[in-house]
Each structure stands twice: as structure tokens, then as C-alpha cells.
N, C-alpha and C positions, 0 to 999 in steps of 0.2 A: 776404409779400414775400421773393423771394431774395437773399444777397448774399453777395458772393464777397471773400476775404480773401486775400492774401499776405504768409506768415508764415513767416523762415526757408528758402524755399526752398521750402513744399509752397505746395498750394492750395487753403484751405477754402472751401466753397460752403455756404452757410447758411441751413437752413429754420429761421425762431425760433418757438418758443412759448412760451407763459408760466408753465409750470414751472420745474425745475430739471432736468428729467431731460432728458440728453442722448445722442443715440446716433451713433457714429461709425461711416461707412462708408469704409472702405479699399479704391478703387473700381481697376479699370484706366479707365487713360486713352481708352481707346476707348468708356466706358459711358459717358464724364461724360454726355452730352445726353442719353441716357436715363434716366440719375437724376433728372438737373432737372427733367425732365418732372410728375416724380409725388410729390418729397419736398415739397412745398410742402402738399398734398392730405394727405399721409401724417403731417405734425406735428403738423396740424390733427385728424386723426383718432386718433393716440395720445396727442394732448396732450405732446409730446417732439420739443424740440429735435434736427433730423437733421439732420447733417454731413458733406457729399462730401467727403472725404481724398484728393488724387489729386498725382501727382508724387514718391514715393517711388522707388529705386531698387529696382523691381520684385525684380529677381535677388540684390540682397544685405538689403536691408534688413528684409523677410518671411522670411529663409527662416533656420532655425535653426541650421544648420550646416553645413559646405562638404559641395557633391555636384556630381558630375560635371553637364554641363547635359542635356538633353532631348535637343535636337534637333543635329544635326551645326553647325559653327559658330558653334551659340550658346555665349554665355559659360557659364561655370560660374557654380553659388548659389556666393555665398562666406559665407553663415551668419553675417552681421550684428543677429542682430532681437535679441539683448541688447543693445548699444546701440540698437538704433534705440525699443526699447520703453520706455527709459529717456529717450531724449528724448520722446516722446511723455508720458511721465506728468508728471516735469521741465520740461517746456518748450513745447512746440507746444502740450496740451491748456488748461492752467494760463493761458496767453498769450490765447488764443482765449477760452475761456468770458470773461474778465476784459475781454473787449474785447466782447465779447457781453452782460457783466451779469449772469452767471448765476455765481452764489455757492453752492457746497457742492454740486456736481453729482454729480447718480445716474449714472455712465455705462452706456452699452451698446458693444458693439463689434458690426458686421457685416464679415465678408470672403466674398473672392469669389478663388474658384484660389488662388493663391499667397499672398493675403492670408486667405482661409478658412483657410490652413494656421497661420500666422498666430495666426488669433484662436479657433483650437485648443490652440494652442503655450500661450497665455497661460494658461488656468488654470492651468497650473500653476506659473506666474511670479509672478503679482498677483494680486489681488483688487480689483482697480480695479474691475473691471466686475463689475455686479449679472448680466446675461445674455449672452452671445453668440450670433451664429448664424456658419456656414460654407457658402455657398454652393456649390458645386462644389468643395469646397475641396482641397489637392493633397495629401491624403491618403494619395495612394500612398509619399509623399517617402520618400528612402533612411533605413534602418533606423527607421522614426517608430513601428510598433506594439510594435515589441520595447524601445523609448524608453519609452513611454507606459506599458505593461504594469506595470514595479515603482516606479515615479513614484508620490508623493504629489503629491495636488492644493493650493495654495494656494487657489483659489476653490471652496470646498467650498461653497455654499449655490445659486449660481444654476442657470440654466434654460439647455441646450445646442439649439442648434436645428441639424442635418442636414441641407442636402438636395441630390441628386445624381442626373442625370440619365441617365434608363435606358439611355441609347443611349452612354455614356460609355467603359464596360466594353469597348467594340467598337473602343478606339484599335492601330491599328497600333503604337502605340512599347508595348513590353514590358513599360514600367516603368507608365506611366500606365495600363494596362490592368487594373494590378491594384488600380485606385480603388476600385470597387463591393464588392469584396471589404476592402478594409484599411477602409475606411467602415464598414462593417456591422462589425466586428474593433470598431475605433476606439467606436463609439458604445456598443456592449455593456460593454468598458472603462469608459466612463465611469459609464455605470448603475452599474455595479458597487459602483464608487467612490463614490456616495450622490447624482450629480448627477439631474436629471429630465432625460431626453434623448428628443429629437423629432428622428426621422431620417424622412426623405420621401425615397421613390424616386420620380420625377415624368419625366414625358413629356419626351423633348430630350436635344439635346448639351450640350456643356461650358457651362455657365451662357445657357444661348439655351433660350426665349425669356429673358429677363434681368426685365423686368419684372413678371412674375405670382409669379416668386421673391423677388426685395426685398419686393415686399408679403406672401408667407407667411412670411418672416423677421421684418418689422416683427409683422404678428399674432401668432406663436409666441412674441417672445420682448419687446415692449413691452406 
């Protein structure tokens, strides 16, 4: 059974299982009904509580530090995700399992674009989460590999899951375009660095098709 919470502001949608192990997805708001479709099937099949996260302020609260925006008119990032990661472990996570019943949780994190970016960002912040994946994640984001490169990890033991679609590399904006490239950059880094990392170059554009990817993210890294 699914069910949907409002906590603070966001909105968790909640597949339960009867573990402890719980995995948060940092979804856009335009996939929620494509989530819901398949996390119910999908908790049931890792044995692990999954979590649609949706309602965050996309442009500040994912992205780690201020950069000019994408596209003409759009806002700029303004590099909020040290707070917003602090409320998440503080507060939203903590709030939700306790109203869920679920004591001493394994987390997992999944993102997707800017939230991929995201739950990249985070090894090196926490050790909250046992594994993460990135979706499409926005990888290309202003100065992130030259960031990453003499960065120690705080999540030194889990499982990185990559994946980015082939057709990605071919955006007109200059900046996005060098995803496939700082990805492949990005994941080598982390091998490096002692993580196990599973990078998938896969068929599609920017996180489309959407559903055959949560499911290799859920396999990869639950």
C-alpha cells in the first residue's frame, strides 16, 4: 500500500516494507506518477522501504553552490544543499521513519538531474547513506570535477550507481553538453577514491525513458 505524507513543506509518498532499510528518491515533480507506479512492486522486491521526495526548491536546495542558471530567464542555482542536507538528516528523514515505525534505518539516497547532482555531492558530506545512485545527474554543474578531484570522501565504504543517457552529450546548451564527459571524469574519481562505482551509458535522453532507470538504480545499489 502507498501513502503519501506532508512534512514541513515536502511530500513523501511511501512504499513500506518490513525492514529497516530505507531508500529515498529525490524525484522532479513531473515523475511523481511515474514513480508511484512501480515503488510499490519495487519494495516488495528489495525488501526496502522507498520514498518519493518531491517539493524541494529544485534550483537552490540540490545544488551546492551559486552558478549562473541554464537556460536564459531562468533563475540562478543559489547553492543551498548544506542546509537543505542538514534538514533532511535533522529533520524531514528522522520525522518521517518515526511516523513510519521504522527505528535505526539503513538509508539509501537516489537522484535524478539536479538532485543526481545532489546525491553525488553527498559522499562527501555524510555517511548517512550506505549507497547512492545518480540518474542523469547534472554533473556537468560549474567547477564540480576540479571540486571533486582533491576532496576526501566522508562515505568511504558504499556502492555509487551512474547512469546517463547517450543521447545527452548532444544538448545544445554548452554547459550541459559536457555531462558524458565530466560523468565518466566523475565516476573514475571516485573509483579511485576506494568507492565501487557502476556508471551505465544507456539508450535515451535526459532521464527518459524514466522507469527502466529507477529500476537499474534500485538493482545496482539495494
Amino acid at each position: 500500500m502507498i501513502t503519501t505524507r506532508a512534512y514541513h513543506g515536502l511530500t513523501f509518498t511511501v512504499a513500506k516494507a518490513s525492514s529497516a532499510r530505507v531508500c529515498y528518491v529525490l524525484l522532479p515533480e513531473g515523475l511523481h506518477s511515474d514513480g508511484i507506479k512501480m515503488i510499490e512492486e519495487q519494495a516488495g522486491k528489495h525488501s526496502c522501504t522507498i520514498i518519493l521526495v518531491t517539493g524541494m526548491d529544485w534550483n537552490a536546495d540540490l545544488t551546492p553552490w551559486p552558478a549562473p542558471g541554464v537556460f536564459k530567464r531562468e533563475k540562478p542555482f543559489e547553492g543551498k544543499a548544506k542546509t537543505f542536507l542538514k534538514e533532511l538528516l535533522t529533520d524531514y528523514f528522522p520525522g518521517v521513519e518515526e511516523a513510519e515505525g521504522i527505528h535505526k534505518a539503513e538509508r539509501y539516497l537516489v537522484g535524478i538531474s539536479l538532485s543526481g547532482l545532489f546525491a553525488v555531492w553527498t559522499l562527501f558530506m555524510t555517511a548517512s547513506f550506505k549507497n547512492i545512485a545518480s540518474i542523469s545527474g547534472s554533473l556537468w554543474y560549474d567547477s564540480l570535477v576540479d571540486w571533486i578531484s582533491p576532496q576526501d570522501l566522508v562515505n568511504t565504504a558504499g556502492k555509487v550507481h551512474l547512469s546517463l543517457g547517450d543521447k545527452e552529450k548532444n544538448s545544445k546548451n554548452p554547459r550541459m553538453a559536457t555531462v558524458e564527459d565530466s560523468t565518466a571524469t566523475i565516476a573514475h574519481l571516485l573509483g579511485e577514491k576506494g568507492l565501487t562505482v557502476d556508471f551505465q551509458l544507456v539508450n535515451g535522453t535526459h532521464f527518459s525513458p524514466i522507469i527502466p532507470r529507477l529500476e537499474m538504480a534500485f538493482d545496482a545499489i539495494l
